[in-house]
C-alpha positions as CSV (number, residue, x, y, z in Angstrom):
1,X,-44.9,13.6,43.7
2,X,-44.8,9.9,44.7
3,X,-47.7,8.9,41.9
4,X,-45.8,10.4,39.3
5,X,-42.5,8.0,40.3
6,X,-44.3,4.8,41.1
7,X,-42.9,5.3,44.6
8,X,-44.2,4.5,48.0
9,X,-42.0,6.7,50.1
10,X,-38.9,9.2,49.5
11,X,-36.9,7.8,51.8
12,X,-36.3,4.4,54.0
13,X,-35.8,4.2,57.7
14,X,-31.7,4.5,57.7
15,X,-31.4,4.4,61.8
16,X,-33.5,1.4,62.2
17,X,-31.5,-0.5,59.0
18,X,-28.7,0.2,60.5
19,X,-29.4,-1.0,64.1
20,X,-30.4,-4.0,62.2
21,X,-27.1,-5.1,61.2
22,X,-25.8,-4.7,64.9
23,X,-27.7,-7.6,66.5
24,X,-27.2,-10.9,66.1
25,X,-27.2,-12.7,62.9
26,X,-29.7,-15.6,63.9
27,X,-32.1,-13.5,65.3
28,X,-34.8,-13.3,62.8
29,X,-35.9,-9.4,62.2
30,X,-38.4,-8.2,60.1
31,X,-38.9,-4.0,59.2
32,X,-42.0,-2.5,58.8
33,X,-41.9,0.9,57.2
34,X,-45.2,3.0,58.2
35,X,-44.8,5.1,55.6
36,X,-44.5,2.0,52.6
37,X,-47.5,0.4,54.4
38,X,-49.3,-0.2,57.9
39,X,-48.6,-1.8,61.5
40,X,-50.6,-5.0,61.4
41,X,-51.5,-6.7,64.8
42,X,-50.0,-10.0,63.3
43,X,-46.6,-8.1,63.2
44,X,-46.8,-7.0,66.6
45,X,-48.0,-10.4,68.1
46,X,-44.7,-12.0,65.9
47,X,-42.4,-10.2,67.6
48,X,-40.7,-10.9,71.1
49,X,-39.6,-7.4,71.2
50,X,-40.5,-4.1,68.8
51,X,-37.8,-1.8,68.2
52,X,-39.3,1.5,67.3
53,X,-37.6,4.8,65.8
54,X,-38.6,8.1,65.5
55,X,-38.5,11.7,64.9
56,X,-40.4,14.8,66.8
57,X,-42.4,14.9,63.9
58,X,-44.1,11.1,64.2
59,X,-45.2,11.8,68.2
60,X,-48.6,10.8,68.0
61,X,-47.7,7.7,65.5
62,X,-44.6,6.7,67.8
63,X,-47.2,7.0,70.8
64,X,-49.9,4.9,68.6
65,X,-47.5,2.0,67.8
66,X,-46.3,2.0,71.2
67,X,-50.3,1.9,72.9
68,X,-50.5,-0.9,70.6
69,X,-47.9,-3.1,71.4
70,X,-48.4,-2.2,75.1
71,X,-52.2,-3.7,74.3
72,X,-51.1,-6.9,72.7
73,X,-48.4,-7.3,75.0
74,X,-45.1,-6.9,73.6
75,X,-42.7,-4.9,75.3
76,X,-41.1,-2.0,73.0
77,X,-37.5,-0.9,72.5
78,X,-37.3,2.9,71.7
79,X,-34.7,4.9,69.9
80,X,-34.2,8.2,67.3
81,X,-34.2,12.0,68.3
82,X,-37.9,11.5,69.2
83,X,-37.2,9.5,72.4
84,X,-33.4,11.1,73.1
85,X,-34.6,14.6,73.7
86,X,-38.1,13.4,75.1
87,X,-38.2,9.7,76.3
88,X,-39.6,11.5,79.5
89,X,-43.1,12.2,77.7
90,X,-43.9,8.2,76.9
91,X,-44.5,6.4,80.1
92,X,-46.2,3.6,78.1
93,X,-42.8,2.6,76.8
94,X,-40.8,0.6,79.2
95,X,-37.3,0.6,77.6
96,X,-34.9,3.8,75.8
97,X,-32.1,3.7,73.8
98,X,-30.9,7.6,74.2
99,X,-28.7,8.6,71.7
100,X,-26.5,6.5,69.2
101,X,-26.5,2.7,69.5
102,X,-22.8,1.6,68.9
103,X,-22.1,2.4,72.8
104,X,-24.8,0.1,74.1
105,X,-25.9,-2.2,71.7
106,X,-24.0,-4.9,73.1
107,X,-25.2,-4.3,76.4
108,X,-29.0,-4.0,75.4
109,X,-27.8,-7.4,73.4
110,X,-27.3,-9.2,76.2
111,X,-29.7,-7.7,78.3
112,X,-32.6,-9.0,75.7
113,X,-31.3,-12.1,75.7
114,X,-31.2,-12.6,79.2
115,X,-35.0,-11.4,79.1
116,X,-33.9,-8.8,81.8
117,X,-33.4,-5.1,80.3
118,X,-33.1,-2.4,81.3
119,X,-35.3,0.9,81.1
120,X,-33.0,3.2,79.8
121,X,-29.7,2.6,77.6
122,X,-27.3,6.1,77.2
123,X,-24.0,5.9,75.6
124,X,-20.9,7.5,77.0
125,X,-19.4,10.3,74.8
126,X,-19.5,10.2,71.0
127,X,-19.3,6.5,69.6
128,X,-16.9,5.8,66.9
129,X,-18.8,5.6,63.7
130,X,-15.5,3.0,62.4
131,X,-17.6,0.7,63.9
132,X,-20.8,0.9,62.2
133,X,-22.2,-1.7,59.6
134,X,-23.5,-1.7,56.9
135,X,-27.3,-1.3,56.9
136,X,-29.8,-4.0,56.4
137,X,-30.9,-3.6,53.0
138,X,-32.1,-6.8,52.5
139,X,-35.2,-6.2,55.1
140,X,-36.6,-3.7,52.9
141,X,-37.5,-3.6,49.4
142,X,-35.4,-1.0,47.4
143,X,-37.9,0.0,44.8
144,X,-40.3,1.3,46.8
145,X,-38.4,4.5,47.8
146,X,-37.2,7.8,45.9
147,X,-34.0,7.8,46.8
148,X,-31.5,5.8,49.5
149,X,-29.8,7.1,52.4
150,X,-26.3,6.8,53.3
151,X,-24.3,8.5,56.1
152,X,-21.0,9.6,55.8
153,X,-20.3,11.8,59.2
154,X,-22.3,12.5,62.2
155,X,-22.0,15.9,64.1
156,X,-21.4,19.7,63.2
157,X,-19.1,22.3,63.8
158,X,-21.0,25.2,64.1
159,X,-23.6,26.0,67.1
160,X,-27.0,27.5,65.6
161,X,-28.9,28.1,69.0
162,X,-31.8,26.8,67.3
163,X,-30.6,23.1,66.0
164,X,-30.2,20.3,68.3
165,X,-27.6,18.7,66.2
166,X,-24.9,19.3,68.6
167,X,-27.2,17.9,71.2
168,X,-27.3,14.4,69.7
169,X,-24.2,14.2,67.6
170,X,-22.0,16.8,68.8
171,X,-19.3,19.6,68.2
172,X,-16.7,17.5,66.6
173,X,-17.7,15.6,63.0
174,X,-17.3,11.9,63.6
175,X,-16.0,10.4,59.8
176,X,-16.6,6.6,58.3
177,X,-13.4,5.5,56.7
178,X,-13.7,5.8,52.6
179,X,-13.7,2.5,51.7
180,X,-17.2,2.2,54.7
181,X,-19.0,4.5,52.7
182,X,-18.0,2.5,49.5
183,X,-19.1,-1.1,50.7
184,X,-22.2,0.7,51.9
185,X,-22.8,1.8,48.0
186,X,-21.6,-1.6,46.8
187,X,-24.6,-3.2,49.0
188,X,-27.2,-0.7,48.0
189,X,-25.7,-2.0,44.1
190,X,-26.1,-5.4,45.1
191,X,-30.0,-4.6,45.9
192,X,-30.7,-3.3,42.9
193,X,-30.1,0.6,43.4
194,X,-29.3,2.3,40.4
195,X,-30.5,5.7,41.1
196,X,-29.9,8.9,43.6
197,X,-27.9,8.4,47.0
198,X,-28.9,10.9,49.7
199,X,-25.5,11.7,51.7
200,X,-27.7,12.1,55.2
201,X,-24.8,14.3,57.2
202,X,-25.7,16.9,58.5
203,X,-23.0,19.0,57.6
204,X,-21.2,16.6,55.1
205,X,-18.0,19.3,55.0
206,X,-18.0,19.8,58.7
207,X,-14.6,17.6,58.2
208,X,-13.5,19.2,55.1
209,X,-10.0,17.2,55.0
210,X,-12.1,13.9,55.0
211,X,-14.8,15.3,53.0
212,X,-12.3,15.2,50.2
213,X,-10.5,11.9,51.1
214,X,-13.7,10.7,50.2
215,X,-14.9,12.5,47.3
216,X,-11.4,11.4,45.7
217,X,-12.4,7.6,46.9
218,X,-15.8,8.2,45.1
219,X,-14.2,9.8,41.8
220,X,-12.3,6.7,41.5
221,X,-15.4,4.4,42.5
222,X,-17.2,5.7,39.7
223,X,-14.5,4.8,37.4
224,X,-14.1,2.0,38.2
225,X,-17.6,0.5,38.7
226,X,-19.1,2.6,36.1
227,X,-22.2,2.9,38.5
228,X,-24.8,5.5,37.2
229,X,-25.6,6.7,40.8
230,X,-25.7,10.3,41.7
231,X,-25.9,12.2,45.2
232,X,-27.3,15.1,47.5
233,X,-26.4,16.0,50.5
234,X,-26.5,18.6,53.4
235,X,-23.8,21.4,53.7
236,X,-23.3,24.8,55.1
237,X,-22.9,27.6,52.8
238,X,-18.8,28.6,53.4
239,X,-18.6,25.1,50.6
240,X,-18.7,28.1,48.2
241,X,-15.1,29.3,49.6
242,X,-14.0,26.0,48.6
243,X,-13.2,25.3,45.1
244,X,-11.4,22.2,45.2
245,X,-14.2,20.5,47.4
246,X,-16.8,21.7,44.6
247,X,-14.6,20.0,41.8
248,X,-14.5,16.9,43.8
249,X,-18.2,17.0,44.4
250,X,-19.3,18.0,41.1
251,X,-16.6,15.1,39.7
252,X,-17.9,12.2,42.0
253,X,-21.5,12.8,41.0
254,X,-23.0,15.0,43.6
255,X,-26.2,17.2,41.7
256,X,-27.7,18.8,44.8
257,X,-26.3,20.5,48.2
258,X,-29.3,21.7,51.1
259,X,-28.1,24.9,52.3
260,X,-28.9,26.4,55.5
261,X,-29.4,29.8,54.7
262,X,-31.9,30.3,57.2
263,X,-33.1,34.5,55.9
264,X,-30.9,37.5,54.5
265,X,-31.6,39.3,57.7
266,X,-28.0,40.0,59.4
267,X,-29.2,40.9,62.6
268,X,-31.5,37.3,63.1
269,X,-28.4,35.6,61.9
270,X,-26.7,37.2,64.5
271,X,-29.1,36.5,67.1
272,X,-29.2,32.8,65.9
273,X,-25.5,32.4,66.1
274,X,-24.8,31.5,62.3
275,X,-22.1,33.7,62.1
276,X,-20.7,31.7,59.1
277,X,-23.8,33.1,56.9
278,X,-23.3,36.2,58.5
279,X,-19.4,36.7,56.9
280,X,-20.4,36.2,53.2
281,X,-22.7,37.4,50.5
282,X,-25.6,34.4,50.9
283,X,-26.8,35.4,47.2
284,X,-23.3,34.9,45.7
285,X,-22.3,31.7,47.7
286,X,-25.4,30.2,45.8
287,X,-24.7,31.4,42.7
288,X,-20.7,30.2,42.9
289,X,-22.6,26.7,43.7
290,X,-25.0,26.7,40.6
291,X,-22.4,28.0,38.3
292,X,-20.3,24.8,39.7
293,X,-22.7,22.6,38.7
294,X,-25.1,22.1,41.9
295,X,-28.5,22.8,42.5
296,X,-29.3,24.5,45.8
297,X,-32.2,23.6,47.8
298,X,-32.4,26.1,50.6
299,X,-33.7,25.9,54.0
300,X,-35.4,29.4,55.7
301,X,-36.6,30.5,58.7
302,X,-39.4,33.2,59.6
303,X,-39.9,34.3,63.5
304,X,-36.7,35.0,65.0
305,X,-36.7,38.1,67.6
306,X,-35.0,40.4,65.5
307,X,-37.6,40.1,62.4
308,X,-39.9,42.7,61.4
309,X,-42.8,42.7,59.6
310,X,-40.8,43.3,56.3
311,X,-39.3,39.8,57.0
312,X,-41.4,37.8,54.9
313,X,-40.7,40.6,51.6
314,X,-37.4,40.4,52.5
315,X,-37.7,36.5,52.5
316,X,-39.6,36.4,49.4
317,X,-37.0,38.8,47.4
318,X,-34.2,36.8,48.3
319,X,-34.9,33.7,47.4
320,X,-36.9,34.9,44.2
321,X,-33.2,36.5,43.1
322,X,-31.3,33.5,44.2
323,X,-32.6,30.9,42.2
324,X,-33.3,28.8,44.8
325,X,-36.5,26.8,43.3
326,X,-36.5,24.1,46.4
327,X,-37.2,26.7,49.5
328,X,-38.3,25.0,52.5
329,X,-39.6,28.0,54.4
330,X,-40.7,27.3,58.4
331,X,-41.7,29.1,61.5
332,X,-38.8,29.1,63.9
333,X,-39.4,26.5,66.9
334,X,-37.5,25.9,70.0
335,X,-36.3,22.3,70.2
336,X,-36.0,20.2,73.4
337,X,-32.4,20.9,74.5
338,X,-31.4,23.0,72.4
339,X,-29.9,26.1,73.2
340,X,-32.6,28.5,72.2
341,X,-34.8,26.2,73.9
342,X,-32.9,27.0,77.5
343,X,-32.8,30.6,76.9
344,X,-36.8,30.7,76.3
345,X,-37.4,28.9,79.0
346,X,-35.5,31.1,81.3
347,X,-37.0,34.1,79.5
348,X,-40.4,32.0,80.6
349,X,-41.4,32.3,76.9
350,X,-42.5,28.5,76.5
351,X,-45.6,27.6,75.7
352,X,-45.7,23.8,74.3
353,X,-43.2,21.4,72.6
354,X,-42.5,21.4,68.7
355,X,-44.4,19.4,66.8
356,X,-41.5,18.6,64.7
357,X,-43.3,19.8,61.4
358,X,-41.4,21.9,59.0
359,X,-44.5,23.1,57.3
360,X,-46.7,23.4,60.0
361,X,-48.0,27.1,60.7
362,X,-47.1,26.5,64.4
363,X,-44.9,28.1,66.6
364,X,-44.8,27.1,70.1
365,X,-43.1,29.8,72.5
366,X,-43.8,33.4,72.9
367,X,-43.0,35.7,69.9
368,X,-41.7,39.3,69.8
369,X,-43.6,39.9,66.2
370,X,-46.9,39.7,67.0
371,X,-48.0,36.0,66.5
372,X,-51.2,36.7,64.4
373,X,-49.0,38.6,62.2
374,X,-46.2,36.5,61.9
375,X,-48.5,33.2,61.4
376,X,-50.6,35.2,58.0
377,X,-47.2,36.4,56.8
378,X,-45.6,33.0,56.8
379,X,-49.1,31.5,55.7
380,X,-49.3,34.3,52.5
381,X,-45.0,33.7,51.9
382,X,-45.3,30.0,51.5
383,X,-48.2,30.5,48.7
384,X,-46.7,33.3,46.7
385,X,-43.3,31.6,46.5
386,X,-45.1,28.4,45.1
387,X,-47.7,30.4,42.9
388,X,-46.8,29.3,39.3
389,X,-46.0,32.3,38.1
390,X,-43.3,33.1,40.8
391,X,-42.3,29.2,40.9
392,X,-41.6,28.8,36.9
393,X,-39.7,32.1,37.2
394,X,-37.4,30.9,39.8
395,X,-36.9,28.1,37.7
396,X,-35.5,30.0,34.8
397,X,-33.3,32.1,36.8
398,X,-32.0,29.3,38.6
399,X,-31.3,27.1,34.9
400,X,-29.5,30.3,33.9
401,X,-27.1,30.4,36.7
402,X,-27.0,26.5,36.5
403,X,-23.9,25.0,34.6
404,X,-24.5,20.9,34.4
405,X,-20.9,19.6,34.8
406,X,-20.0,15.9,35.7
407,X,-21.1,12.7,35.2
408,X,-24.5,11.8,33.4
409,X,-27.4,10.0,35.1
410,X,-29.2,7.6,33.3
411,X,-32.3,8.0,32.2
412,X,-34.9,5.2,34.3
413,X,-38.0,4.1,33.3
414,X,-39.3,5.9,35.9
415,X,-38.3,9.1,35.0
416,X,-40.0,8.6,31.5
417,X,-43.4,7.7,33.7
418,X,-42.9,11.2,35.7
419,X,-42.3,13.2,32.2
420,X,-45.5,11.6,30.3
421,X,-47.6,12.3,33.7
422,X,-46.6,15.8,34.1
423,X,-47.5,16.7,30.7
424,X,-50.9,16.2,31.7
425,X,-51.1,16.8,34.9
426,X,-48.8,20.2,34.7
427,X,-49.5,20.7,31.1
428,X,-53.3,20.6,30.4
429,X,-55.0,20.0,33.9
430,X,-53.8,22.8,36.8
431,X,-53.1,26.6,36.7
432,X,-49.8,27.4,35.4
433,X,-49.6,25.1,32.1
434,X,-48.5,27.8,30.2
435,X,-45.3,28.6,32.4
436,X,-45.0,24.8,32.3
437,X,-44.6,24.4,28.4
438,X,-42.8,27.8,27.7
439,X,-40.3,26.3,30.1
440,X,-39.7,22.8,28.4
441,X,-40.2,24.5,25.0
442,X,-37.0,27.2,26.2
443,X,-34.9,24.9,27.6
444,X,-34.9,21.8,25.0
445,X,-34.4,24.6,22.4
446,X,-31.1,26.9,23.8
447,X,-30.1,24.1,26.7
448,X,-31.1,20.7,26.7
449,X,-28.5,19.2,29.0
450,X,-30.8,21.3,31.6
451,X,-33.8,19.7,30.3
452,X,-34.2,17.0,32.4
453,X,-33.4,19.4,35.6
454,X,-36.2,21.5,34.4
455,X,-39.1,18.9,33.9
456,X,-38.4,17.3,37.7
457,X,-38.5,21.2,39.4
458,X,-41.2,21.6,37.5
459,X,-42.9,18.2,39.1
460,X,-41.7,19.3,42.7
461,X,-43.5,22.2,42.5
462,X,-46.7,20.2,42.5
463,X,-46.0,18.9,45.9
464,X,-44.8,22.5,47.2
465,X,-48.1,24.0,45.9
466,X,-50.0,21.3,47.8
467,X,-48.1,21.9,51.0
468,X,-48.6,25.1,51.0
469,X,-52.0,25.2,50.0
470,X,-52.5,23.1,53.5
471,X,-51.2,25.9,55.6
């Protein structure tokens, strides 16, 4: 969907923006953002020392950029969930930062400046996040991406045996003070950002009593600055028990919450250890959320031991009834370190490590479903839920569960761009055009507040249809 928006990327690189603004101020840094535009050799060569982050999903690019700089002879600095669950697998990098930077960046500091350090940096325990600054927004240019991140908490309380969260972050939610969050907002202002902030916790209610302390802070942020920025962010799905915290959200701007919802099967949820879907109606808590003003984007999982081959119906129905018109469907994959991880290892089910994709038709340890089966099913549930037909009607039933409530965005220049585009593109060119115009034509006629919500689900679904016509 980036054409439609003028945009380069959807998101900048937060961990590397923030490590940034931890070394020294006269040390001259430059970012370079692989997915805004490519590694040059002149950058390398500039450099005394690369700093490179990453996630699983970037192995072979990480790997690339670090052959490189190993060929032009500058030493590299590695860091992200890439290298803290794996820094074993890259020999050809000769120094590690393992986990979060606030415990050793001052040792690393001194250690570069010295020219002496080490090969591997690991901080102690859980560093406090009070002392994390502001990111370097000046080293990037702000209107080349979708929409900025900002980080509130690190952590989760709850201990899915497939996410590694708890690995890197921990049990116990680590929470910026208020008034962090809001200089981080008044910097991103000071760029130039007008437009949707991307709350990048994990679990952004894992700390529900400072969940609110902030969304109060924010209410009154708004007021008072009169800034037209909205929010998403992560949550699990027992926000729904919550009213107040929905008020607050709904009040300080937030539009969109990912749920984890992971399948409707009680028995893989069990299995899993997401007992906190297991306790409540997973159709309902959605609905309480769009009726509160929020649209959920969902996050599902095919391929855990207890499936059947009815799984992918089951799938399918659910999130067809739900209204949930962003589904990011994946094959379950074990994770280095993480708990489902061990126990596959000890069942000596193993077979390789995850690629890190979400949409990748890949599963990488030894399934009870047979794997031929499970790979067409998730290959055939991924197309239907993203054939027009079944797309534009999960649209409508969402925008008749959804209630808009809150503030009002504004209305950028580039959202004008996306809505002329799509009317072409979605409109005349590709299958589906009339779902597309009986669903602007319905919803400008009985609800136009949901108008606008309408037009951008409808652009998503061009990027869903393409991803899943890859598989």
């Amino acid at each position: 969907m980036l054409p439609f928006v003028a945009k380069r990327a959807a998101f900048p690189p937060l961990g590397l923006l923030t490590v940034a603004a931890m070394l020294p101020a006269d040390w001259e840094l430059r970012l370079v953002d692989q997915n805004v535009a490519p590694l040059s050799d002149e950058q390398v060569l500039w450099a005394d020392y690369v700093f490179l982050s990453a996630m699983i999903v970037h192995r072979d690019s990480a790997r690339e950029v670090a052959l490189r700089c190993a060929a032009l002879g500058r030493p590299v600095v590695a860091g992200g969930p890439l290298f803290t669950t794996g820094h074993a697998g890259f020999p050809e990098i000769p120094h590690f930062v393992c986990g979060e930077a606030e415990g050793v960046i001052e040792e690393l500091v001194g250690d570069l400046a010295r020219g002496a350090p080490k090969a591997l940096y690991r901080a102690a325990g859980w560093p406090d996040v009070h002392t994390t600054p502001v990111p370097r927004w000046d080293l990037l240019e702000v209107r080349d991406y979708v929409t900025m991140p900002v980080q509130f908490s690190r952590g989760c309380p709850f201990e899915c045996e497939f996410c590694d969260i708890v690995v890197m972050n921990g049990r116990v939610p680590r929470t910026k003070r208020p008034a962090q969050v809001l200089h981080e907002l008044d910097a991103l202002r000071s760029a130039g950002w007008r437009d949707m902030v991307f709350i990048v916790d994990d679990n952004f209610i894992g700390n529900r009593k400072r969940a609110k302390e902030l969304l109060r802070e924010l209410i009154e942020w708004r007021r008072r600055t009169r800034a037209p920025i909205g929010f998403l962010t992560e949550a699990s799905v027992n926000l729904a028990e919550d009213e107040e915290l929905l008020e607050l959200m709904v009040h300080a701007g937030f539009k969109k919450v990912f749920l984890g919802i992971e399948t409707p099967s009680l028995e893989s949820l069990e299995e899993c250890g997401k007992r906190q879907n297991r306790k409540r109606d997973l159709g309902e808590a959605t609905r309480i959320l769009q009726r509160a003003g929020l649209e959920v984007m969902g996050g599902f999982i095919v391929g855990f031991d207890s499936d059947r081959e009815d799984i992918f119906l089951r799938q399918f129905e659910f999130i067809q009834r739900s209204g949930i018109v962003t589904a990011m469907v994946g094959l379950l994959n074990a994770l280095p370190q993480t708990a489902l991880y061990r126990r596959l290892v000890a069942e000596g089910r193993m077979l390789a490590e995850s690629c890190g994709n979400n949409t990748e038709a890949a599963v990488n340890f030894v399934t009870r479903l047979d794997r031929g089966t499970l790979i067409r099913g998730y290959r055939d549930l991924m197309r239907k839920l993203y054939e027009p037909a079944h797309y534009y009607r999960r649209i409508g039933t969402f925008l008749a569960a959804y209630r808009p409530r809150g503030p009002r965005l504004r209305l950028s220049p580039r959202d004008v761009r996306a809505f002329v585009a799509s009317l072409w593109l979605l409109g005349v060119k590709q299958r589906g055009r009339l779902a597309f115009w009986v669903l602007l034509v319905r919803t400008l006629l009985a609800s136009p507040r949901k108008f606008r919500a309408a037009v951008e689900l409808a652009i998503l679904g061009h990027h869903f249809r393409r991803v899943a016509l890859r598989l």
